[in-house]
MIRODREN-511489 format. One record per residue: x, y, z of N, C-alpha, C in turn. Coordinates in steps of 0.1 Angstrom, whole numbers. Atoms other than C-alpha are relative to their C-alpha. Layout:
residues N
(atom (X Y Z) (X Y Z) (X Y Z))
...
//
This chain:
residues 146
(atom (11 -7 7) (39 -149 -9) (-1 14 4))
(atom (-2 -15 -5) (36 -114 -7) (-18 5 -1))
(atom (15 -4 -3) (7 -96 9) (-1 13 -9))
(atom (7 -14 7) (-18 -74 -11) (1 8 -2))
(atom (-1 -14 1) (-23 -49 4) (9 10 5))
(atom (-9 -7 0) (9 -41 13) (9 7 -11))
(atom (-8 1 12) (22 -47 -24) (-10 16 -7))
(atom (8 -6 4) (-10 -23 -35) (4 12 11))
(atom (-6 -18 -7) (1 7 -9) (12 2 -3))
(atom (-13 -9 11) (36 8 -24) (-2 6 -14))
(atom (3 -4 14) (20 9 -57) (-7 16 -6))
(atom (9 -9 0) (-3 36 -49) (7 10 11))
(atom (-7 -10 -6) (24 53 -26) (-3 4 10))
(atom (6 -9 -18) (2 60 5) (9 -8 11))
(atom (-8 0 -11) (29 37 23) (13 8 2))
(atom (-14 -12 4) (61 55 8) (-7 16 8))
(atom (1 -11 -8) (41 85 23) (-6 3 16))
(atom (-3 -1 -13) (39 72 57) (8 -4 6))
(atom (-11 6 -3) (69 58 60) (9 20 3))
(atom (-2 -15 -4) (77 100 55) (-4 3 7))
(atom (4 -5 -10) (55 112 76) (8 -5 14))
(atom (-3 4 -11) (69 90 106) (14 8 0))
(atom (-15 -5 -6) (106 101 99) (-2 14 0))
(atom (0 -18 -3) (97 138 97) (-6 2 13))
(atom (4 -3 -10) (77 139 124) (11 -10 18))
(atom (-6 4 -11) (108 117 145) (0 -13 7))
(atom (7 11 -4) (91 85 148) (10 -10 -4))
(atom (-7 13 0) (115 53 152) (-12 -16 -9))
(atom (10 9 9) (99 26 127) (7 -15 2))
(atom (-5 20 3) (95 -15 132) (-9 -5 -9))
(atom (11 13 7) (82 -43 115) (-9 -7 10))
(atom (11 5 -11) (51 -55 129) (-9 -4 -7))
(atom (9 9 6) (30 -84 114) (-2 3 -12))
(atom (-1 -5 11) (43 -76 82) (-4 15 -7))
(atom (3 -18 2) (34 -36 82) (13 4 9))
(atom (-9 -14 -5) (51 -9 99) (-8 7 14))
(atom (4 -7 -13) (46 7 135) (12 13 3))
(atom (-7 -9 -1) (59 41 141) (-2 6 15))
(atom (3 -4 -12) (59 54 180) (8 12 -2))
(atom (-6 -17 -10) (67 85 200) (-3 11 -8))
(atom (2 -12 7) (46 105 178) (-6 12 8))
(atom (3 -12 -10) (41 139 193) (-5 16 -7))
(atom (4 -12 8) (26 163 171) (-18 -1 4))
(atom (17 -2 -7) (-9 177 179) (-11 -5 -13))
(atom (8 1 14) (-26 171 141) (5 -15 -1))
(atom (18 -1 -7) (-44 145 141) (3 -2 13))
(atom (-2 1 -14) (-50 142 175) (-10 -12 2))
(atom (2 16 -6) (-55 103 185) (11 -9 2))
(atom (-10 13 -4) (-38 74 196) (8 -2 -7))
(atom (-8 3 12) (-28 65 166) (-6 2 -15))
(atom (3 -1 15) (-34 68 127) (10 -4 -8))
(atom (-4 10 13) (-27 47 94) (4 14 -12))
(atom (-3 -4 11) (-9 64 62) (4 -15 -6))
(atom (-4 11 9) (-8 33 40) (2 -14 9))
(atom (-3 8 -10) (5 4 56) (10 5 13))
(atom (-10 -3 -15) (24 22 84) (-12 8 13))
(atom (10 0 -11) (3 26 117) (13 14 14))
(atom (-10 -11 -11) (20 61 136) (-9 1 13))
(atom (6 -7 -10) (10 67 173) (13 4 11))
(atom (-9 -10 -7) (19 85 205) (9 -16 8))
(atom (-5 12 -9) (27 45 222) (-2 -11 -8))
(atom (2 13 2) (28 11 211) (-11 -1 1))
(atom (14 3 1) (-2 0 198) (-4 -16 6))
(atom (6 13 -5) (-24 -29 217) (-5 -6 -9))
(atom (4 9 8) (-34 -56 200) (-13 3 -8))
(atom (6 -4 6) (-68 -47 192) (-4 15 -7))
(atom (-4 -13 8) (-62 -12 180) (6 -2 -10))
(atom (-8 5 12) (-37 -28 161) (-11 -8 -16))
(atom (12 12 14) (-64 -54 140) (-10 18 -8))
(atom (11 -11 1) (-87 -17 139) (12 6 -13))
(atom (-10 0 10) (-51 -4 119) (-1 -5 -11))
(atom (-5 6 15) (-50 -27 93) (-18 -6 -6))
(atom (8 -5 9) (-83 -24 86) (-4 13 -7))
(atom (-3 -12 3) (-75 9 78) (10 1 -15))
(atom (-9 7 12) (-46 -8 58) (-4 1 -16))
(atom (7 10 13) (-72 -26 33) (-8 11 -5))
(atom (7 -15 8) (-91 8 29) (12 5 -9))
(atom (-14 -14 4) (-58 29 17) (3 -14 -11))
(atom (-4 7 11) (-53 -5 -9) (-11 4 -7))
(atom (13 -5 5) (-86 1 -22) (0 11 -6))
(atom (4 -18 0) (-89 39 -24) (15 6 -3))
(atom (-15 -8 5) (-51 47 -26) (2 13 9))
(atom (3 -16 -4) (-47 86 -21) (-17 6 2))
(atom (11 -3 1) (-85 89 -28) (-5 -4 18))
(atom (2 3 -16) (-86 79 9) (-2 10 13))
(atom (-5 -9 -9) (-77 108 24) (-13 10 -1))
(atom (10 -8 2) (-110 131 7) (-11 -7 5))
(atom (14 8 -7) (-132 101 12) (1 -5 13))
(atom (1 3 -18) (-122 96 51) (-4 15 0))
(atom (5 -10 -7) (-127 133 54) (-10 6 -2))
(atom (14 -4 3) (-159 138 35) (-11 -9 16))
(atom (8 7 -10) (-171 108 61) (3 4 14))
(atom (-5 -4 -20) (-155 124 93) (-7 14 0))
(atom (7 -11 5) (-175 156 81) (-14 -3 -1))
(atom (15 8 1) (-206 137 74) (-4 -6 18))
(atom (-2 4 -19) (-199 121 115) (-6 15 6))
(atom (-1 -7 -13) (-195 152 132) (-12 9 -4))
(atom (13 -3 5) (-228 168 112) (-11 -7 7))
(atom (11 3 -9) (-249 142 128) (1 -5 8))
(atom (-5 -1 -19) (-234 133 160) (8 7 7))
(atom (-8 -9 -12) (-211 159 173) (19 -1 -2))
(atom (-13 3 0) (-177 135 167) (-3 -2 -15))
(atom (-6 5 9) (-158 127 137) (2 -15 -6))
(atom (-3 14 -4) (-160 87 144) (-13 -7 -2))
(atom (11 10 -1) (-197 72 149) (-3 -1 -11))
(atom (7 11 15) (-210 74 115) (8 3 -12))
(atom (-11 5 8) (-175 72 97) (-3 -12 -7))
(atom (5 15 6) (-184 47 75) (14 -8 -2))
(atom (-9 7 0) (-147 40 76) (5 -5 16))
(atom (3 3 -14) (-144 41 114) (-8 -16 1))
(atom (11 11 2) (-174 14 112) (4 -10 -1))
(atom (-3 17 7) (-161 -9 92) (12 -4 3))
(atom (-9 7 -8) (-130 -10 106) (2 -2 18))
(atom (7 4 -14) (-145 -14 143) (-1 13 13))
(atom (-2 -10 -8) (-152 14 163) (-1 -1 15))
(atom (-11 1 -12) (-148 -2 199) (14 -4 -4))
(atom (-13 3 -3) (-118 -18 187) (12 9 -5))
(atom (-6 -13 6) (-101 17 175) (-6 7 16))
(atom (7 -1 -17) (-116 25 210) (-7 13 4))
(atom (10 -5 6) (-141 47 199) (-15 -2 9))
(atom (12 -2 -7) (-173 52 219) (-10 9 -10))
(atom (8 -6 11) (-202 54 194) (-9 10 8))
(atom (10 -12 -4) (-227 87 201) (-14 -3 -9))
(atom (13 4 12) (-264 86 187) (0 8 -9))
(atom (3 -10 12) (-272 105 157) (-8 11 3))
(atom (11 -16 -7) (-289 139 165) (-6 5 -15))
(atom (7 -2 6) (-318 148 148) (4 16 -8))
(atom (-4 -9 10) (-311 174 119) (-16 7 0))
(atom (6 -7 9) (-332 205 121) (-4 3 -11))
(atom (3 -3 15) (-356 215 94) (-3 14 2))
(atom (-1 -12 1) (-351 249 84) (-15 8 -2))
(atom (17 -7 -1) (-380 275 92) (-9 9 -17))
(atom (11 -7 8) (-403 285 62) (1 17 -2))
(atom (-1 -19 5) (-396 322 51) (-14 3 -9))
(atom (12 -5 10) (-423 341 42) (4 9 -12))
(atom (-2 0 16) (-423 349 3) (2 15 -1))
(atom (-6 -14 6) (-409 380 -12) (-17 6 -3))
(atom (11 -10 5) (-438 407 -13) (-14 -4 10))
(atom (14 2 -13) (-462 390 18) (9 4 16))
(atom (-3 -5 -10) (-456 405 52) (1 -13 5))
(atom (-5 15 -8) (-445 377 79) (-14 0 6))
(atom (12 0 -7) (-479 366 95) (-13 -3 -12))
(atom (12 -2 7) (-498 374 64) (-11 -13 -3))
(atom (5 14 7) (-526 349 53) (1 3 -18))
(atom (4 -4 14) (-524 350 17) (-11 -14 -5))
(atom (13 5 3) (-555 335 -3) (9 -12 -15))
//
């Protein structure tokens, strides 16, 4: 029987373009629980353990088991969303580091695909400044107006 969302990331090409990524950047590729594991990646962009293009899982080491399950929930996102994956992980890693500092806690993709088991240390949400009141074109600062 052939899995999903591996059949659905050929279709939509986000594995054909990490199957590239890994051999450009050098990375030796196995089969691994029916996906793809690419090691000895060494490039500074992105900078984590590891990261998913489609069904292929690149990092700097062999991924542990529960990093790995965090992976292929990453997988079932990139079936879903396709290429569209890549704007809506980065609008949400943009939306993260706005209200807590990182890229990760309130990833709604992070989240849902487990953020201890991606090994992630969630941060709390920091309260969002509200912008100070400008006083109105043609009243001095201070003024009372009636």
């Amino acid at each position: 029987m052939v899995n999903p969302v591996v059949a659905l990331n050929a279709v939509n090409l986000t594995t054909a373009t990490g199957l590239l990524a890994a051999r450009v950047a050098g990375c030796p590729i196995t089969s691994r629980d029916g996906y793809w594991e690419a090691t000895g990646y060494r490039w500074r962009f992105p900078d984590a353990g590891a990261f998913t293009i489609g069904c292929v899982v690149i990092s700097r080491q062999p991924v542990p088991a529960a990093v790995w399950e965090h992976e292929t929930s990453h997988m079932r996102q990139y079936a879903l969303l396709g290429a569209l994956f890549w704007p809506a992980y980065g609008l949400a890693a943009g939306y993260s580091l706005l209200r807590t500092g990182d890229w990760w806690s309130r990833n709604v993709f992070e989240r849902r695909a487990g953020l201890a088991a991606g090994g992630y240390a969630q941060n709390p949400v920091r309260r969002l400044r509200r912008a100070r009141k400008r006083p109105s074109a043609g009243t001095a600062a201070g003024a009372v107006t009636a």
